[in-house]
Structure formats: C-alpha cells, structure tokens
C-alpha positions as CSV (number, residue, x, y, z in Angstrom):
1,X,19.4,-1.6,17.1
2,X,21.5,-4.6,17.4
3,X,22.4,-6.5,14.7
4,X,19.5,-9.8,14.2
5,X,17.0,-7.9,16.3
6,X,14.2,-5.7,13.8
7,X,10.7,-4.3,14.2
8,X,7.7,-6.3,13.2
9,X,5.0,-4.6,12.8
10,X,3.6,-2.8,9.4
11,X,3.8,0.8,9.2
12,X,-0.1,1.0,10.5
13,X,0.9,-0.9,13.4
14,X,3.2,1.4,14.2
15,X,1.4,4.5,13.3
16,X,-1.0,3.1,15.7
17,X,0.7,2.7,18.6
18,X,2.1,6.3,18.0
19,X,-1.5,7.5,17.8
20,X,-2.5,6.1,21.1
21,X,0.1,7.7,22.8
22,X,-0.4,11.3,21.4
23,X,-4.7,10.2,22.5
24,X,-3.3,9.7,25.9
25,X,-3.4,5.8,25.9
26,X,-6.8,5.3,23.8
27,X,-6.3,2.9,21.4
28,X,-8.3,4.3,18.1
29,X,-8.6,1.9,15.1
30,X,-7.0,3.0,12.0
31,X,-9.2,3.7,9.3
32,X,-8.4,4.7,5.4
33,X,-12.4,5.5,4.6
34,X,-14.4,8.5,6.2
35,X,-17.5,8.2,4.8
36,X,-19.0,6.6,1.2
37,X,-21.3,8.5,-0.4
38,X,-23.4,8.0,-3.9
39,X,-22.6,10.1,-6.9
40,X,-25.9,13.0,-5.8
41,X,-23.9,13.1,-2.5
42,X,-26.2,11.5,-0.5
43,X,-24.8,9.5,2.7
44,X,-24.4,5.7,2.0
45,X,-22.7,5.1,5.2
46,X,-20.3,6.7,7.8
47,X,-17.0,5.3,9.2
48,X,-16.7,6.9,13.2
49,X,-13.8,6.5,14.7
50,X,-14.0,3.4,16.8
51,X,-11.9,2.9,20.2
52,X,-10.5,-0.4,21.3
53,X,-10.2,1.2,25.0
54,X,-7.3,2.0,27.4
55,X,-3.7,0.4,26.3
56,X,-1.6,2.0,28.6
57,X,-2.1,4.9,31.9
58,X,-2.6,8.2,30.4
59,X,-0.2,9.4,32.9
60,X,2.5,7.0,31.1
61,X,1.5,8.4,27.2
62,X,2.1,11.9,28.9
63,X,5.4,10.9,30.1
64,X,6.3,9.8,26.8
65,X,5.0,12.4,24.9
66,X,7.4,14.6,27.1
C-alpha cells in the first residue's frame, strides 16, 4: 500500500465484505447475539440472520473466491 493511502473501515466492515463474497454477493448483517434466553431457558427472543440483498454478481464473488 502506498505510503498516505490506508483502509477505513472497522474490522466488521471488513469481515463483512469478506462474508458477502464467500455468500456469493449476499450481503448478511453482522450480528454478535444469536438468541437471548431467560435463566429456565425459555426463548426471549431470536436474532435471524437478516440480508441486505445483492452487493455484487455472484458470478464476480466466484471469481474472487477463485
């Protein structure tokens, strides 16, 4: 990298963009929390994976999985 030029993003950011590549160009929001449950185990509530959509062809996250 040239000298004055730098990256940024936060390392989520860029584990991000490295995840939508390796889903073939579906952008997935990251997420630290599965699911929150109370102490008996029972379900408070449950944290799916959500999807932005389509950032880039899949064709072109294949090529660059390559």
């Amino acid at each position: 990298m040239a000298i004055g030029h730098e990256i940024s993003v936060t390392s989520i950011q860029l584990a991000a963009a490295y995840n939508a590549i390796a889903n073939r160009g579906v952008y997935v929001v990251p997420s630290l929390i599965e699911k929150i449950e109370k102490p008996d185990g029972t379900l408070v509530r449950n944290f799916y994976p959500r999807t932005k959509g389509r950032i880039i062809k899949s064709e072109h996250a294949v090529t660059l999985m390559k």
